[in-house]
N, C-alpha and C positions, 0 to 999 in steps of 0.2 A: 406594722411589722418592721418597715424598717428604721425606723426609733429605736427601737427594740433590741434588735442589730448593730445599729449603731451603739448603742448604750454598751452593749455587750462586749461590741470591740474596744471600745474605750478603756473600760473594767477588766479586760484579757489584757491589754496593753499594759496598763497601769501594775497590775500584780507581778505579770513579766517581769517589768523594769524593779522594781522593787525588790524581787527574789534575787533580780541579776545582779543589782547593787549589793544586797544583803552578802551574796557569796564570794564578793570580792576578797581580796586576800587585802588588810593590813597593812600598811609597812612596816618591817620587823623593827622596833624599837637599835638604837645602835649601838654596838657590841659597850659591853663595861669595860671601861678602859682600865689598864693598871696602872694603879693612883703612884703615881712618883716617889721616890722615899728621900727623905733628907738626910738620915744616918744608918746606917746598920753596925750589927758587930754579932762575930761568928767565930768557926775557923776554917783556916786555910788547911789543906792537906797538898805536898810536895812529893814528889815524885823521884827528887835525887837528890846527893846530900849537899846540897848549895847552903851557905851561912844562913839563910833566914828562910828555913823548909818547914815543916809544920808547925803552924802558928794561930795567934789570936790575931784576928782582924777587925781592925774598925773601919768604917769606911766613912767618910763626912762630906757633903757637896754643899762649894761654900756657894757656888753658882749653878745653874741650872743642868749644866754639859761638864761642870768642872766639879773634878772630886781631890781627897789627899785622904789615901789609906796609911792606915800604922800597921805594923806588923811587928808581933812581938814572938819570938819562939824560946820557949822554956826551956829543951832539952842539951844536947853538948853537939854544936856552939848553944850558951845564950847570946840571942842576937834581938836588934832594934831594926826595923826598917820604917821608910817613907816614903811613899809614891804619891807623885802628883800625876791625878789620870784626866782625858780628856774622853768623856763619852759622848756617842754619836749614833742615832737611834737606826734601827733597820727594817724591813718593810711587814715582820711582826712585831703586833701590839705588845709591849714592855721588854722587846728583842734590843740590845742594845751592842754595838763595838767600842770598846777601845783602848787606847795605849798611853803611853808616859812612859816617865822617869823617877830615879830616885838617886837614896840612896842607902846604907848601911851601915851598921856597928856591932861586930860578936866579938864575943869572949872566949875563946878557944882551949881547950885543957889538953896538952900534951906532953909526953914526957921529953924529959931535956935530957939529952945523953951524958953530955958532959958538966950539966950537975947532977946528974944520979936521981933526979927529984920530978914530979910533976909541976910543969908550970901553967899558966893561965896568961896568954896574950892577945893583943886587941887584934882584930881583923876590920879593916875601912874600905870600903868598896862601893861601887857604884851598879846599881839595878834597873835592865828596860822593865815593860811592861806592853805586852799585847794582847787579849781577848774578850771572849763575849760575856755577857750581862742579863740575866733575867730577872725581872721581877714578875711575880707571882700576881695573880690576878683575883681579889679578893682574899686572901691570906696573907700576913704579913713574912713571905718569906723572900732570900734573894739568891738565888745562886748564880754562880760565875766560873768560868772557864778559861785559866790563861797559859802562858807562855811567859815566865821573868827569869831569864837569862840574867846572870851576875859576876863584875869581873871587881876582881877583888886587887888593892892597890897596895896595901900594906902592908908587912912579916912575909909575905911572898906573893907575887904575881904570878895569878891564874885566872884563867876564865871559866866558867860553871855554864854550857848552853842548855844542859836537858835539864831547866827546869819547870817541869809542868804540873800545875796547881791546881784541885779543884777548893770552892769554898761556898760553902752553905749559909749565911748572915740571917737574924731575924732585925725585921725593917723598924723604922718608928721616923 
């Protein structure tokens, strides 16, 4: 009998531990991280009438933290812009900050009083750059949220601060 018993405890033991194993939890596979992008291009949307307000954006990282956006806006100014950005990751996955510099070129259409005529003059100016960065996690999309304040050097001196920008970029 107590063979028996013993046997028993052994086989009550053994099944225990097994069921107890069995019900362990996993470790959860670790999150998908969002895959980095090398280029995008999208558009920007501008919030005030600064020379290079809603536009085409390309975005290119020729290094891994370092970017140079183009900025093209079509309507009146047409204008060129170029920011050289420094991005810099934040404690969410594809959550990014950051800032630069640039600069700019529009083409301004106004009427000239004292030739009776509309004309077209260049505007040269120089643009910050501050905000955040999201890349999308398993779709290739990017959006971004900034701040590029522009003070304009040329046909007349002024500063533009409210310029706030959202831009939506598809990644590749």
């Amino acid at each position: 009998m107590k063979k028996i018993m013993s046997a028993l405890t052994v086989m009550a033991t053994c099944i225990f531990t097994s069921q107890a194993m069995a019900q362990e939890e996993l470790p959860a596979p670790p999150p998908k991280e969002a895959k980095p992008y090398k280029a995008a291009v999208g558009i920007r949307l501008s919030s005030s009438p600064a020379v290079v307000n809603n536009s085409i954006s390309f975005r290119y990282f020729f290094k891994e933290n370092q970017a140079i956006e183009a900025l093209v806006s079509l309507g009146d100014p047409i204008a060129f812009g170029a920011l050289y950005q420094v991005h810099n990751p934040l404690a969410v996955e594809g959550l990014n900050w950051f800032y630069g510099g640039g600069a700019y070129l529009g083409f301004e259409k106004y009427y000239h009083t004292t030739k009776n005529k509309d004309v077209t003059e260049p505007n040269v100016g120089a643009q910050g750059v501050v905000g955040l960065d999201y890349k999308f996690t398993g779709i290739p999309l990017n959006i971004s949220l900034d701040w590029k304040p522009e003070l304009n050097l040329v046909r007349e001196v002024f500063f533009e601060p409210a310029a706030i920008g959202v831009s939506a970029r598809f990644t590749f």
